[in-house]
Backbone as a chain_set.jsonl record, in Angstrom:
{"seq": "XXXXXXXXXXXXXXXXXXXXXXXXXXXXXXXXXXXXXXXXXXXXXXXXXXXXXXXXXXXXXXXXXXXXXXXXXXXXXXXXXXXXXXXXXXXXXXXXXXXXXXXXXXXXXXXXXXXXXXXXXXXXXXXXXXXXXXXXXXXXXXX", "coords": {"N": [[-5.988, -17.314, 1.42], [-6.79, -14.834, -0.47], [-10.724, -14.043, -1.913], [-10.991, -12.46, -4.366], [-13.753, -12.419, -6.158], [-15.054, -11.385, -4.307], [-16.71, -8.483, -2.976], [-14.679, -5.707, -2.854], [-14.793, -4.561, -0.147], [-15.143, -6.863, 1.382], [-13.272, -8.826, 0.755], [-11.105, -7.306, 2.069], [-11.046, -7.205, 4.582], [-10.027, -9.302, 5.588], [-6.92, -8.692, 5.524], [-4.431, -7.048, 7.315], [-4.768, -4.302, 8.971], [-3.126, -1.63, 9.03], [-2.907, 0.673, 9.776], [-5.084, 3.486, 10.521], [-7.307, 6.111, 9.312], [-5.578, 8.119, 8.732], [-4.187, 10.691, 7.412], [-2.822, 11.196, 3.728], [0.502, 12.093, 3.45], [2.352, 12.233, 1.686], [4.4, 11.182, -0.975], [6.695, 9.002, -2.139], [9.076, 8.096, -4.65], [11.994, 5.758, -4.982], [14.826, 5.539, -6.898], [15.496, 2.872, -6.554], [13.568, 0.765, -6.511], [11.649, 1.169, -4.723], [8.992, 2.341, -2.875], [7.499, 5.218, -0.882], [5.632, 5.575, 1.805], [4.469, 8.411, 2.688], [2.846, 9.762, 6.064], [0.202, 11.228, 8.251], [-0.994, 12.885, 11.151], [-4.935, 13.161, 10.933], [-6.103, 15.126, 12.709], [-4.392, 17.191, 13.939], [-1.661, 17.04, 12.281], [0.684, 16.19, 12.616], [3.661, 14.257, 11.973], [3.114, 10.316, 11.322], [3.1, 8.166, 10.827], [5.435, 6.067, 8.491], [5.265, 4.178, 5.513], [6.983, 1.756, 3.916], [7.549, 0.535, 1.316], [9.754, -2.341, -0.287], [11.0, -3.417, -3.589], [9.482, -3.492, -5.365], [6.731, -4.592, -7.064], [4.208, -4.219, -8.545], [2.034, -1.547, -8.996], [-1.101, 0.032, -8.38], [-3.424, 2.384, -9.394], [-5.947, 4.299, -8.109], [-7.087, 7.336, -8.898], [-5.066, 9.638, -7.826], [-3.842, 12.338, -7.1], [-2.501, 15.295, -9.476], [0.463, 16.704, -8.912], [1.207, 18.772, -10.245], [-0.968, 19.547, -11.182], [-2.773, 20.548, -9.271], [-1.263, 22.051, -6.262], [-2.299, 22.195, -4.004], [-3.383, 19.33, -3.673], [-2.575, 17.426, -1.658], [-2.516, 17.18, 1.63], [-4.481, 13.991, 1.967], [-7.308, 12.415, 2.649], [-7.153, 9.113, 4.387], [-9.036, 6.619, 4.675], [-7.813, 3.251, 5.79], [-4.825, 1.012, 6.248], [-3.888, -1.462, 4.524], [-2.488, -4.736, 4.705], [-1.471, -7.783, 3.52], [0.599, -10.902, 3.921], [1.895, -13.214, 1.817], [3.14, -16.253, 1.324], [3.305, -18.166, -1.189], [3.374, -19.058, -4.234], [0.995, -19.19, -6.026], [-1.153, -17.934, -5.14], [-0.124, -15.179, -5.236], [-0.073, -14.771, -8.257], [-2.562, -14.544, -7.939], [-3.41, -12.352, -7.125], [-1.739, -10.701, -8.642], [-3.463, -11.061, -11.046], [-5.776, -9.928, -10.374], [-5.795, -7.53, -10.273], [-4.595, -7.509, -12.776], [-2.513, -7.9, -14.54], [-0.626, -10.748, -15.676], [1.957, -13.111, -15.346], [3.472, -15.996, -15.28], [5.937, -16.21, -14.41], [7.198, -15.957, -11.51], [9.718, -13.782, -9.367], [11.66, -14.99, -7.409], [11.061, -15.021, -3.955], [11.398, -14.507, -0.481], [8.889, -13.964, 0.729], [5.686, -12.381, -0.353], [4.037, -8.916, -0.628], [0.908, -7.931, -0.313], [-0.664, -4.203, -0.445], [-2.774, -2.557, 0.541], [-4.133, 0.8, 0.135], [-6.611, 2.596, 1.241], [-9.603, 5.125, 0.599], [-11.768, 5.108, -0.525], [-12.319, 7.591, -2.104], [-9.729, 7.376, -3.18], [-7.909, 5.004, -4.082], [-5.167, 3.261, -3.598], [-3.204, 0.36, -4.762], [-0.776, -2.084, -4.096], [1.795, -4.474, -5.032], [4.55, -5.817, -3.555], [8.118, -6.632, -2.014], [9.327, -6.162, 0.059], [8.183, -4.843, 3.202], [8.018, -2.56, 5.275], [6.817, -0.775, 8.377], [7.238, 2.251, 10.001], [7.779, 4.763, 12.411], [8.076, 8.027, 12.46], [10.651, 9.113, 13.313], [12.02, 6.829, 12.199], [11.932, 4.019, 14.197], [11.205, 0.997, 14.405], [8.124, -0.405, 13.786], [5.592, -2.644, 14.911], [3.584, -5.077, 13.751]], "CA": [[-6.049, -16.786, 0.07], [-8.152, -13.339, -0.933], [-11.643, -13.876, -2.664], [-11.032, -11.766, -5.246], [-14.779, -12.198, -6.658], [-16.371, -10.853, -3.267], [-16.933, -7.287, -3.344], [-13.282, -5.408, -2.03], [-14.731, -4.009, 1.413], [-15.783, -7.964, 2.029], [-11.94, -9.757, 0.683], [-10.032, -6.408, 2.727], [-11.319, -7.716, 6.057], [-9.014, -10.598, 5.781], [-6.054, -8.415, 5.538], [-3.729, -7.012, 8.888], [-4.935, -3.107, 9.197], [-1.722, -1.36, 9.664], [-3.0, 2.09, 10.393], [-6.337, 3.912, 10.386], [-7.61, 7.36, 9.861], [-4.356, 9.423, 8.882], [-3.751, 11.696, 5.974], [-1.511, 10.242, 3.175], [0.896, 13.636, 3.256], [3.816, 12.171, 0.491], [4.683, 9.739, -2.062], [8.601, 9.37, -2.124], [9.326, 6.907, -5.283], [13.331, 6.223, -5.435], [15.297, 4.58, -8.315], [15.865, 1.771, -6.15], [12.459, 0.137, -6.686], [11.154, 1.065, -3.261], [8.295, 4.07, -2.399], [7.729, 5.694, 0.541], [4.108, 6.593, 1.83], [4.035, 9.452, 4.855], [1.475, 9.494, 6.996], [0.336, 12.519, 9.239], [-1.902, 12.837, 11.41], [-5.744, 14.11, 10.664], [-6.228, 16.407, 13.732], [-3.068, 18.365, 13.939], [-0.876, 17.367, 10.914], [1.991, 15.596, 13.281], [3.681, 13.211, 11.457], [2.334, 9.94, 11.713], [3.918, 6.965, 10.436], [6.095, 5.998, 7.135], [4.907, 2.6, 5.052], [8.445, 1.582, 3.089], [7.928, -0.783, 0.554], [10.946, -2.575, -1.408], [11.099, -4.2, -4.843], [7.936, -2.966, -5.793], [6.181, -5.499, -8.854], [3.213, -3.744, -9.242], [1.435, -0.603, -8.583], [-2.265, 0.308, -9.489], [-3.466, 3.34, -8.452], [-7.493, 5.361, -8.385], [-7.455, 8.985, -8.228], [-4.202, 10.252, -7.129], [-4.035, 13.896, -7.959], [-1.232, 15.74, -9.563], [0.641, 17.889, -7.724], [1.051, 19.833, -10.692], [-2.665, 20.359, -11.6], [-2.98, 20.791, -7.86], [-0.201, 21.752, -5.387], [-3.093, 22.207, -2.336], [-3.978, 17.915, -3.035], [-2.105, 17.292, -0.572], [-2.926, 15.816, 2.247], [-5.475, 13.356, 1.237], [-7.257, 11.474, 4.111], [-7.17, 7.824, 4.472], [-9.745, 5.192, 6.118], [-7.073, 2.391, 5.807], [-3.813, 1.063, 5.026], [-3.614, -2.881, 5.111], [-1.496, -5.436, 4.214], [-1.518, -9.79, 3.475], [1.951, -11.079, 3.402], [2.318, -14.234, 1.224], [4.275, -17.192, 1.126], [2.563, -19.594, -1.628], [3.373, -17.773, -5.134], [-0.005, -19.0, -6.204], [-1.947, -16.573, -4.02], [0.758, -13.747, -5.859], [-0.144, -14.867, -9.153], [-3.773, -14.221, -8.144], [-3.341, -11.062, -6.641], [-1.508, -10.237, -10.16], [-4.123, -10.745, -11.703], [-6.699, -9.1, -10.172], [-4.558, -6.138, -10.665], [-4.566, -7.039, -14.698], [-1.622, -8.229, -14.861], [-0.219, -12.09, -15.713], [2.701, -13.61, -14.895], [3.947, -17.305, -16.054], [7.294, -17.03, -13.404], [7.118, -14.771, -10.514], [10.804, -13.546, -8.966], [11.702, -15.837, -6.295], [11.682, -14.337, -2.767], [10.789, -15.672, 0.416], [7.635, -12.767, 1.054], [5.584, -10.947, -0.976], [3.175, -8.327, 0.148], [0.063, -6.875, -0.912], [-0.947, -3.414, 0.631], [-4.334, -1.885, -0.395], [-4.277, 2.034, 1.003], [-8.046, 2.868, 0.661], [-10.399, 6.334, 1.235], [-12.926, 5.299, -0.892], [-12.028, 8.015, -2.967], [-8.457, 7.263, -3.441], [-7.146, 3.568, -3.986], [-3.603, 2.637, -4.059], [-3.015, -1.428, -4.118], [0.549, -2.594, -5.009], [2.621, -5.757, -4.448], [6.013, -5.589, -3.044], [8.931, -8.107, -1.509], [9.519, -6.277, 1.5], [7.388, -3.827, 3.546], [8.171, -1.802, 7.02], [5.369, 0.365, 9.13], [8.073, 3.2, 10.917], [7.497, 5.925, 13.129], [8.864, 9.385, 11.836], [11.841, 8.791, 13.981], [12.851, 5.796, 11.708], [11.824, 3.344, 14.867], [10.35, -0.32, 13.361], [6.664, -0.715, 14.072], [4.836, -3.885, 14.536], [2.519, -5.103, 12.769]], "C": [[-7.207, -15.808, -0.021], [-8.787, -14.191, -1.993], [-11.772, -12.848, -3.469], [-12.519, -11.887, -6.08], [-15.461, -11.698, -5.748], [-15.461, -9.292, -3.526], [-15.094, -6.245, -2.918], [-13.647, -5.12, -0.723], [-15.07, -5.825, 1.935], [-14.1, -8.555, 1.986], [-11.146, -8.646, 1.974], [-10.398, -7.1, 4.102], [-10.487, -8.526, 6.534], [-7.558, -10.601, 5.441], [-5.594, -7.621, 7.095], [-4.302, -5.286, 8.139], [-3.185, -2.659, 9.859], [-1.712, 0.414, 10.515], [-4.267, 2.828, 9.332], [-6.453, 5.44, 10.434], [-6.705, 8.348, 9.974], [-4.82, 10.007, 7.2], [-2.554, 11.408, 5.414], [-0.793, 12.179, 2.905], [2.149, 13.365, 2.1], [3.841, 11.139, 0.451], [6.145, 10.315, -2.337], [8.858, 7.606, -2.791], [11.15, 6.816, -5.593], [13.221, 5.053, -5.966], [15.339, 3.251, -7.595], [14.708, 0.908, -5.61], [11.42, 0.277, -5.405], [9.931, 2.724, -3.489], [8.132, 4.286, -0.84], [6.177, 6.319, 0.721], [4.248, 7.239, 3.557], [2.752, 10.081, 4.967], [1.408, 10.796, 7.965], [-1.41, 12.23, 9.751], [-3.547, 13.933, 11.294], [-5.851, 15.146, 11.336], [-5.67, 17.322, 13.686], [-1.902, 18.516, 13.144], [0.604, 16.903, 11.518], [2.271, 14.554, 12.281], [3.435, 12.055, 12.408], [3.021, 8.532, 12.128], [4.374, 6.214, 8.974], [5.849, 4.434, 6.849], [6.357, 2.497, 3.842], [8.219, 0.325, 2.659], [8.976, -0.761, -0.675], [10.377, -3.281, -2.462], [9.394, -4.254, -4.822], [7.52, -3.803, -7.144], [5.28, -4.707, -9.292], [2.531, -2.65, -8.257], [-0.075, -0.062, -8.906], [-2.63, 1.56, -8.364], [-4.994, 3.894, -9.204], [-7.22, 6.385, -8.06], [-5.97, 9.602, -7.277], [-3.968, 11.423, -7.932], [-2.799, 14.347, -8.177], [-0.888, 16.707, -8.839], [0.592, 19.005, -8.841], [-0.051, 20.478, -11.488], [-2.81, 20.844, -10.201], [-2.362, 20.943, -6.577], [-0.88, 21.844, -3.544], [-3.475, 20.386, -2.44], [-3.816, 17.267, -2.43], [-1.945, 17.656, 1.047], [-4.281, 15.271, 2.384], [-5.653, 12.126, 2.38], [-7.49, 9.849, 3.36], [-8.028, 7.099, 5.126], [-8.54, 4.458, 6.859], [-5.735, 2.414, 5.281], [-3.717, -0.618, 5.613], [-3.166, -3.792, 4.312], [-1.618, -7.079, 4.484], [0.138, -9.749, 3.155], [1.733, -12.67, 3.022], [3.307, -15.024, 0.92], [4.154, -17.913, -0.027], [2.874, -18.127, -2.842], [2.131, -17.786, -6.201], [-1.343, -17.915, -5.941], [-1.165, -15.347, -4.805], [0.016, -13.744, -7.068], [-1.994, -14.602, -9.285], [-4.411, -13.058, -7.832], [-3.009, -9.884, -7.991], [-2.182, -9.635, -10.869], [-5.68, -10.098, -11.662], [-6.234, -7.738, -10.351], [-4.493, -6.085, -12.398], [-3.386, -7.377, -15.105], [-1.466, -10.335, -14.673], [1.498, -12.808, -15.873], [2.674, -15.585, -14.99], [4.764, -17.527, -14.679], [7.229, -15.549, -12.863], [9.137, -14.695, -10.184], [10.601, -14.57, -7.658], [12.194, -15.285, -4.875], [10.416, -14.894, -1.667], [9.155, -15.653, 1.082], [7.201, -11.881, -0.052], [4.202, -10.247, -0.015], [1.986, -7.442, -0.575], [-0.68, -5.774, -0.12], [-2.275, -2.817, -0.208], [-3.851, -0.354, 0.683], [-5.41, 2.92, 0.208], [-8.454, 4.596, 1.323], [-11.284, 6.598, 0.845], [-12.544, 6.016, -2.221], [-10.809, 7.636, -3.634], [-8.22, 5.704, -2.974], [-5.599, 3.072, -4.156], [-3.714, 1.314, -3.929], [-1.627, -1.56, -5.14], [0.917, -3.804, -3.847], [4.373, -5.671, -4.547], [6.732, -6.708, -2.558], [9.459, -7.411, -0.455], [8.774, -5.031, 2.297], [7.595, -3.573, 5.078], [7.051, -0.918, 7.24], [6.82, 1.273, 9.894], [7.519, 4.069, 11.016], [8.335, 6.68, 12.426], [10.508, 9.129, 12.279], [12.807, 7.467, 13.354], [12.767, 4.278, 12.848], [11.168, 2.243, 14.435], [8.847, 0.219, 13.975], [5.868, -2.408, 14.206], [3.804, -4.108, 13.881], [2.037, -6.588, 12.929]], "O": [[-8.365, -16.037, 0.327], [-8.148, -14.878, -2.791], [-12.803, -12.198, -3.299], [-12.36, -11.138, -7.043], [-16.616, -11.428, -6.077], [-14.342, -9.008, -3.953], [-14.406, -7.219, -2.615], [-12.762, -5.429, 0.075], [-15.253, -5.894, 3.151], [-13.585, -8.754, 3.086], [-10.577, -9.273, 2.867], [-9.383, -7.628, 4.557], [-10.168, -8.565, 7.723], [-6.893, -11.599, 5.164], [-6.439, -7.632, 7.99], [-4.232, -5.115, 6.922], [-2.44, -3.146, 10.71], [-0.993, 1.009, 11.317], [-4.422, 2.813, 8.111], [-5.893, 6.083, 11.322], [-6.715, 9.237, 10.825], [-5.569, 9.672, 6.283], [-1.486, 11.319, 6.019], [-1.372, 13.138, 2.396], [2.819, 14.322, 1.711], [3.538, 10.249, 1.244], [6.594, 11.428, -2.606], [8.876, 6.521, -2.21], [11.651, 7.666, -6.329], [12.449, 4.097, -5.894], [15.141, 2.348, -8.407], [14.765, 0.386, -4.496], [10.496, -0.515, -5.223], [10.139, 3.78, -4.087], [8.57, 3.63, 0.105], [5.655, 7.213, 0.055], [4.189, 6.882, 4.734], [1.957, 10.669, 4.234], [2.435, 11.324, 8.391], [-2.42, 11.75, 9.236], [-3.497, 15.147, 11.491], [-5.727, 16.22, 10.747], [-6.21, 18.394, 13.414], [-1.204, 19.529, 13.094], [1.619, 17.244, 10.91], [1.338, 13.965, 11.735], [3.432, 12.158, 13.634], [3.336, 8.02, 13.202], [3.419, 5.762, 8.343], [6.126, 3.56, 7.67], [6.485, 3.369, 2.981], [8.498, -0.726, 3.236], [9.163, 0.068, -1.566], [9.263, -3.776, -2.296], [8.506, -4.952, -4.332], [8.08, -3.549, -8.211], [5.388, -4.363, -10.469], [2.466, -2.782, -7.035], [-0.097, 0.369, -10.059], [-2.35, 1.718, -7.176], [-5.207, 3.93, -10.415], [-7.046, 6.582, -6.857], [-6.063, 9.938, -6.097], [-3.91, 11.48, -9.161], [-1.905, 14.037, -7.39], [-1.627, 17.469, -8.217], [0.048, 20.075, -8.566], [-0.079, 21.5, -12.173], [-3.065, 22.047, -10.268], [-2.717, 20.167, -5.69], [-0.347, 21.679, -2.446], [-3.864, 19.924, -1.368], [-4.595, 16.326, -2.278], [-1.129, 18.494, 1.432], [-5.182, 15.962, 2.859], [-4.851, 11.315, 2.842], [-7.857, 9.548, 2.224], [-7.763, 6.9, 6.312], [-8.184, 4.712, 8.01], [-5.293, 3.165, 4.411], [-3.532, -0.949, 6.785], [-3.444, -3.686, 3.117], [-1.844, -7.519, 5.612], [0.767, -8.95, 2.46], [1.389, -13.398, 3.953], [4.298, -14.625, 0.308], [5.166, -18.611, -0.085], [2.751, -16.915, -2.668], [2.0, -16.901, -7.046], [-2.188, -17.372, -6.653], [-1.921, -14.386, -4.947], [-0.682, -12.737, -7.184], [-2.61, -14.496, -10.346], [-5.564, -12.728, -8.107], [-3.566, -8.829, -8.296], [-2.097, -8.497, -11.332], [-6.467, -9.866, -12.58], [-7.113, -6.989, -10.776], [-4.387, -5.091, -13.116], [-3.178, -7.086, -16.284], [-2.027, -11.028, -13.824], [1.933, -12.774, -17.024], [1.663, -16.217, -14.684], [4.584, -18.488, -13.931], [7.213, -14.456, -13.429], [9.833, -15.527, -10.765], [9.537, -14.815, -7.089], [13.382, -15.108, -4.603], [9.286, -15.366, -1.787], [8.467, -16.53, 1.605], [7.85, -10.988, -0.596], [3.579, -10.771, 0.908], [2.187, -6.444, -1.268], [-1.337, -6.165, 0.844], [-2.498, -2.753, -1.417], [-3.324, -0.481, 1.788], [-5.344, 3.593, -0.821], [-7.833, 5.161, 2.223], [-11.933, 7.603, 1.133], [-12.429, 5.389, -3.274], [-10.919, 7.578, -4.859], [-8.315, 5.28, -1.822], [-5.221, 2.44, -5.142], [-4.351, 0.94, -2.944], [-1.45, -1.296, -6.33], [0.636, -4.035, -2.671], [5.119, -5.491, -5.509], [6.156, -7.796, -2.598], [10.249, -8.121, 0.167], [8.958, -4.002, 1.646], [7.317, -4.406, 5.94], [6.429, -0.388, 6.319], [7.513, 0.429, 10.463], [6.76, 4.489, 10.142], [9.269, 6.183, 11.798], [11.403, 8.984, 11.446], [13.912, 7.129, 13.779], [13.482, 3.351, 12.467], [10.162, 2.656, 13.858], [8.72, 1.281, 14.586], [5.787, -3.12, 13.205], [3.118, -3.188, 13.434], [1.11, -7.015, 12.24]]}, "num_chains": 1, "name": "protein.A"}
């Protein structure tokens, strides 16, 4: 279970690192509750690797720039991107609410997932019910 009262760089430690040190190059939100974060790499701008999360509950987001105040804010480097997967819907319901949100009766599914994608400047943290790491090529990833 995350310590949500220790500082965030102290609870993140005790999440799986899924990928370090890229540039977030696109946010791809479709109707079908899922987003899409692509990844490129800092050096040369290759793509990198695609984070696909489904049934998205919650999203919180620091500092993501518009494209249409800004169509150069893109690509926006990354330290991290890391992820806890939960079984216990206690641990969800506390994740919730560190997020600001409360919840009585969660959806019933067998995984949920919380991904933090940090840069310091830029925070994304959302909770999802199913989450893939893929190579550009659509190939799984481990994790």
């Amino acid at each position: 279970m995350i310590n949500f009262n220790l500082p965030p760089y102290k609870w993140r430690e005790n999440m799986t690192v899924l990928i370090e040190n890229v540039s977030l190059d696109r946010i791809v939100i479709s109707g079908s509750n899922s987003i899409s974060f692509e990844f490129i790499n800092v050096c040369d701008g290759d793509a990198e690797k695609n984070l696909i999360c489904g049934n998205v509950w919650k999203l919180s987001q620091e500092y993501i720039p518009e494209i249409e105040e800004d169509p150069h804010s893109f690509p926006i480097f990354i330290g991290s991107v890391r992820a806890i997967c939960f079984h216990d819907s206690t641990e969800v319901k506390a994740t919730f609410g560190y997020l600001g949100y409360r919840f009585d009766t969660l959806p019933i599914l067998d995984e949920y997932y919380f991904v933090c994608i940090d840069s310091g400047e830029v925070c994304i943290e959302l909770i999802c019910g199913k989450l893939s790491l893929v190579e550009p090529d659509g190939t799984p990833c481990m994790w």
